[in-house]
N, C-alpha and C positions, 0 to 999 in steps of 0.2 A: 446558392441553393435557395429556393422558394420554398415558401410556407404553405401558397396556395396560387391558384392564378389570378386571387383579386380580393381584394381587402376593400370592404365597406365599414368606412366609421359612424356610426351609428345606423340603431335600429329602429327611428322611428318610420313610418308609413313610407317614406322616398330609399330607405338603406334596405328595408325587407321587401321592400317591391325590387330592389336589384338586386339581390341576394337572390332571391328565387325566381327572378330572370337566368339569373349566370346557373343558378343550379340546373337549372329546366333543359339547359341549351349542354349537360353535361362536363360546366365547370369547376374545380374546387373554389371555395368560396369560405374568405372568413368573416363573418359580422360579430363587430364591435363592438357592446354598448357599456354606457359608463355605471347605468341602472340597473337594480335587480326586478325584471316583471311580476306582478304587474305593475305600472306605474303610473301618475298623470299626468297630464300637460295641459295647456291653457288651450283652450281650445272650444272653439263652439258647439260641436261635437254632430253638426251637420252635414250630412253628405249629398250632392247634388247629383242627378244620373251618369256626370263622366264619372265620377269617385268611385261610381256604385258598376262600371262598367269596368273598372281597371278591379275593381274586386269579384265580379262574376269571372272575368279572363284567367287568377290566379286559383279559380276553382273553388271559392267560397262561398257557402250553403248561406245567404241572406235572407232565407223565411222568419221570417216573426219563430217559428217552434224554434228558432237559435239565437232568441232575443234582438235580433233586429227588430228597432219600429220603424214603418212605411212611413210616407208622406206623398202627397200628389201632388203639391207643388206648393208656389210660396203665395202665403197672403200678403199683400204690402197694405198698410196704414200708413197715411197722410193728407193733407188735403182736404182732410175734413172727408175723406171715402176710403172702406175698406173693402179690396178687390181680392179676390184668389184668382188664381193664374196657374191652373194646372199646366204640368211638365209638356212640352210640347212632343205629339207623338213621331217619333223619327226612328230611320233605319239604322243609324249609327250609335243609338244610345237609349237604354231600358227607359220607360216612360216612369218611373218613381224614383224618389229617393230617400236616402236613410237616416238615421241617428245612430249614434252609439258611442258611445263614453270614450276618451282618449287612452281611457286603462286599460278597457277592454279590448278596444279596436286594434292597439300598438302589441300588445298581446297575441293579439289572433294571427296577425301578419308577421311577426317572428316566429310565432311556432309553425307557419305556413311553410317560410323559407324554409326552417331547419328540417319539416318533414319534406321537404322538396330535396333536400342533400348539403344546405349549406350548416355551417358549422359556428354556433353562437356562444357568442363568449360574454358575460355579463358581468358586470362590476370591473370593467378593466378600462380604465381611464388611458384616452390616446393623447400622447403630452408631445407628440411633433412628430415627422416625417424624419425618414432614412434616405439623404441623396449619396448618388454616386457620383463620381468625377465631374461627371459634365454639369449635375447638380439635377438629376431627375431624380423624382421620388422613386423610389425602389421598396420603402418598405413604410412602417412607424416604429414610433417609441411607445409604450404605455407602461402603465404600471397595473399589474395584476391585484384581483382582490385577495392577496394576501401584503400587498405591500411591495412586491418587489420588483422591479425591472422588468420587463420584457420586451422583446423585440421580434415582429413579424415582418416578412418579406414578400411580396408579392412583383408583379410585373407591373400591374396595375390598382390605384386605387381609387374607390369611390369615395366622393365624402361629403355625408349627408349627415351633418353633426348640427342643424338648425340653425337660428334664425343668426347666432353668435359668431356662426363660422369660424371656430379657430383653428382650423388644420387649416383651411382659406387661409387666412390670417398668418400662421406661421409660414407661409410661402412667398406673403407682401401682397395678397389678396384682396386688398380692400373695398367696403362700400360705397357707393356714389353716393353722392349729395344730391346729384338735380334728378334721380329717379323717388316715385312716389313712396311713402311711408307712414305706415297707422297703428297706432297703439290700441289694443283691445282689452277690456276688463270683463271676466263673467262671473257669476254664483249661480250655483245650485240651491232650488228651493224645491220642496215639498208643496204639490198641489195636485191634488185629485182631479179638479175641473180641468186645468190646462196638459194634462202630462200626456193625453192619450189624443190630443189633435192630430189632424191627419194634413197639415199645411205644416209647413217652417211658416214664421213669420217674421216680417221686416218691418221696422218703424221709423220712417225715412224724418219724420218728425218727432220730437223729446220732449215732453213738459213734465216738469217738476208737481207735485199736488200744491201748490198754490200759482201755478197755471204759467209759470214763466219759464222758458221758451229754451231746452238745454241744445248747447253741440252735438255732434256726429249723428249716428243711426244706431238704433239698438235691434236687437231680437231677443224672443222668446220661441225656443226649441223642443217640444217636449218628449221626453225619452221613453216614454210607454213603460215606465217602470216604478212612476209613484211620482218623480222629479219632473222638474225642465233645468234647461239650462236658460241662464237669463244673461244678457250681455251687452255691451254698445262699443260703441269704436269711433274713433276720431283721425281725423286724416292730415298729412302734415300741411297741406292745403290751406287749414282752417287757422284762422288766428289763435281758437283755443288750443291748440298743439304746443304740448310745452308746457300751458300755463294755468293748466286745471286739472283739480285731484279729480282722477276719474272714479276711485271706487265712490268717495262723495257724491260725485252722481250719478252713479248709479241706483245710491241707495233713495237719491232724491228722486229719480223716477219711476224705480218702483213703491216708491209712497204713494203715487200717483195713481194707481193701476188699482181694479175694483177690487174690492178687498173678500169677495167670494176667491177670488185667483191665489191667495193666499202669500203674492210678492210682498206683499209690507207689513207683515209679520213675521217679527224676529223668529218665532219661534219655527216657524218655517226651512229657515236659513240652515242650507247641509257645510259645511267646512266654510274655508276664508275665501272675501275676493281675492282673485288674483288675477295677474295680466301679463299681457307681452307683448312684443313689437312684430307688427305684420310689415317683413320685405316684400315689398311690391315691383314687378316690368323690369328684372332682372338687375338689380340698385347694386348686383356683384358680378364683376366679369373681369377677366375671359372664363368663358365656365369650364375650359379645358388650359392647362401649362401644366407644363414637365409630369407626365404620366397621370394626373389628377383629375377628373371630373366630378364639376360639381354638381348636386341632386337638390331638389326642393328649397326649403327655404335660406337653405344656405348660399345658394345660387338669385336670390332673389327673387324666387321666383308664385309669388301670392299672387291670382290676378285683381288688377288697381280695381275692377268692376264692383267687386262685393264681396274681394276679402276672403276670397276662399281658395288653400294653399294644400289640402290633403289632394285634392285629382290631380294637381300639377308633380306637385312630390313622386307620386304614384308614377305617373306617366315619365316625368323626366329619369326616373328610377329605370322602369325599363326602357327605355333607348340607351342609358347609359352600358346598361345590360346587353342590349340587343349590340352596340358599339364597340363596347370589350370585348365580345365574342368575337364578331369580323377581325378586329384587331389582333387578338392572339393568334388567329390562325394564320396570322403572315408572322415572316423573321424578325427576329428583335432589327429594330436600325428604322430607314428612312419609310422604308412600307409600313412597318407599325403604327408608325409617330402619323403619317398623311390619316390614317383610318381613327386614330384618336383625335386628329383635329378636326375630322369629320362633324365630331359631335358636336361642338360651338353653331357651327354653318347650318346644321337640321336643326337646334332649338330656334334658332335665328328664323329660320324658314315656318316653323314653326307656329311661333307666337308671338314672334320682332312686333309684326303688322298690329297686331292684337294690340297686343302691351303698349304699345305707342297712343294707340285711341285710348287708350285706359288713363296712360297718363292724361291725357288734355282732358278726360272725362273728371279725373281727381282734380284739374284746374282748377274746372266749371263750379264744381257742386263745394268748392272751398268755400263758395260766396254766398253767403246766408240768405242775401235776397233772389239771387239766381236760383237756389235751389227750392225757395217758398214757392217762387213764380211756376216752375217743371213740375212742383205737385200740386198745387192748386187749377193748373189748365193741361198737366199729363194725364193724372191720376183716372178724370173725369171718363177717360177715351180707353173701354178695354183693346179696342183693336194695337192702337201706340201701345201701351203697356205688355202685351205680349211679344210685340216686337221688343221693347226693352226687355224684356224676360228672356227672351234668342240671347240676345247683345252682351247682357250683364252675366248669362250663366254660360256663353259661349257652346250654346247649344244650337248647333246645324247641319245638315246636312251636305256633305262636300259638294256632292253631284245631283242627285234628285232631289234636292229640297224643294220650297216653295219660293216663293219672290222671294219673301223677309229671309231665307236660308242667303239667298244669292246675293241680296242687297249687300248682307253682310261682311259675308263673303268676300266681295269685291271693296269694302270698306277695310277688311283686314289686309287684303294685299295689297292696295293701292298706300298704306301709310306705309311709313318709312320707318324700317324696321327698329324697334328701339335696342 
């Protein structure tokens, strides 16, 4: 006996994106979360136009009057030049993109599902899988919020439980080593001047306010609601990976920053920094074994480019959705199982190609003087830099794009898929 025809463990952006795939397409549907909403997570809390296209497809109202703030594209600073780079105009994806808090955002996309038909169950902690004989998942274990045991059964489950993966983990799932990986810190500050920019900003260069020269890339977000989010990330590329307190510099380089912006005033400062590990080019596979596929970050799946894991979540969320559908509609046995290994083969197809240049991209920019050299004689050239802006935010057109769509294009299939 089933409980439903598909069980997602967890509800963050990648579990209620396939939660309300499977409800849409007429499935029973359990989502699992361990948290009571609304809730936060670490997160930059920026959305680039696919993020913002997998959220117009599930039918959510993104006007500014439902507290979305726009943005038209990203400013980068380095090089000594600071460029904006509006969103490049294309047929496959809305020319702006978004902010919005991880409280809110994860929030809106659960109650999405559950008014789409699936069925949310919150504070209920998933402590392992249910196999049967042959040792396929069938179901989980958790522990309800009152304490006690339970157990749900499904045919199929998804499992989008971040960047930890332990339902992965309790299967013998584990992370690569030679795939890319970035640890990110951010705080929320109080600033009037920055909160209502209409770019995301990147700061491909770091200096401390006594002018000396930190690791990785930071941003500044601002959330049109009083705040930004302020943030930097290091990549395991870099020698400082490892070996440096990030929230220390973070705080060193917001010392740095004019002090109308209001970063280096403590009293600015909304709640703690905090951080977490960005899985980059799929660092967890197979993303399908014994009934289980995996969603978003738990699958590895950040792209290495610039760090951004909610459109991927999203997306790999519905195909999983779109996948267990085809699937259940054939007999339990050998027809089933071909259509759920489907799913590995399409992400593969997918973003193999992608993900592979990402890695070599995360090589390149490990190397402090390779990457001074790219913004000092890149930055200068908006034509390159827009093409970087295609490349890094994997924004193209399949078929009618422009050259830079096609270049790309043909650089994503031509690498060997990671």
């Amino acid at each position: 006996m089933s409980d439903a025809d598909a069980i997602v463990v967890g509800a963050g952006p990648g579990g209620s994106s396939a939660a309300f795939h499977l409800a849409r397409h007429g499935r029973t549907v359990l989502l699992l979360e361990k948290n009571q909403f609304p809730r936060d997570k670490v997160c930059g809390d920026g959305l680039t136009p696919r993020a913002v296209k997998q959220l117009i497809t599930m039918g959510i109202d993104t006007s500014p009057e439902r507290g979305w703030h726009r943005n038209r594209g990203l400013r980068v600073i380095g090089g000594g030049v600071r460029l904006a780079l509006d969103w490049p105009d294309l047929a496959s994806y809305p020319d702006y993109g978004l902010t919005r808090t991880r409280r809110d955002l994860d929030a809106i996309l659960a109650d999405r599902a559950v008014r789409t038909g699936a069925t949310l169950k919150t504070g209920t902690q998933v402590t392992g899988p249910i196999l049967d004989r042959s040792g396929s998942v069938v179901g989980v274990r958790a522990i309800a919020p009152g304490g006690e045991p339970v157990e749900y059964r499904a045919p199929v489950t998804i499992a989008a439980d971040g960047v930890a993966g332990r339902f992965a983990l309790s299967l013998g799932i584990t992370k690569r080593d030679d795939r890319p990986m970035g640890v990110a810190v951010r705080q929320y500050y109080r600033s009037e001047v920055r909160t209502d920019d209409d770019y995301l900003e990147s700061w491909i260069e770091l200096y401390s306010k006594t002018g000396r020269m930190l690791p990785g890339y930071g941003w500044i977000f601002g959330l049109g609601d009083g705040r930004v989010n302020v943030g930097l990330g290091v990549l395991n590329s870099s020698v400082a990976f490892g070996r440096t307190n990030f929230r220390a510099m973070l705080t060193d380089w917001c010392a740095g920053t004019p002090k109308e912006w209001g970063l280096s005033d403590p009293a600015s400062v909304e709640g703690p920094v905090q951080g977490a590990a960005l899985p980059m080019g799929f660092n967890r596979v197979p993303h399908y074994s014994r009934g289980v596929l995996l969603v978003g970050d738990c699958g590895g799946m950040v792209n290495p480019f610039n760090g951004e894991g909610i459109a991927y979540a999203m997306e790999s969320g519905e195909l999983a959705a779109e996948i267990a559908v085809q699937a259940l509609a054939r007999p339990e046995g050998a027809a089933r199982e071909r259509a759920l290994a489907h799913y590995s083969t399409e992400l593969r197809a997918r973003y193999g190609g992608y993900y592979r240049l990402g890695g070599w991209f995360v090589k390149v920019i490990g190397r402090p003087q390779l990457m001074q050299f790219a913004a000092r004689h890149g930055m200068p050239r908006p034509t390159l830099m827009r093409f970087v802006l295609k490349l890094m935010a994997n924004l193209t057109d399949p078929r009618d794009g422009d050259a830079t769509d096609r270049i790309i294009n043909v650089m994503s299939k031509m690498a060997p898929a990671a």
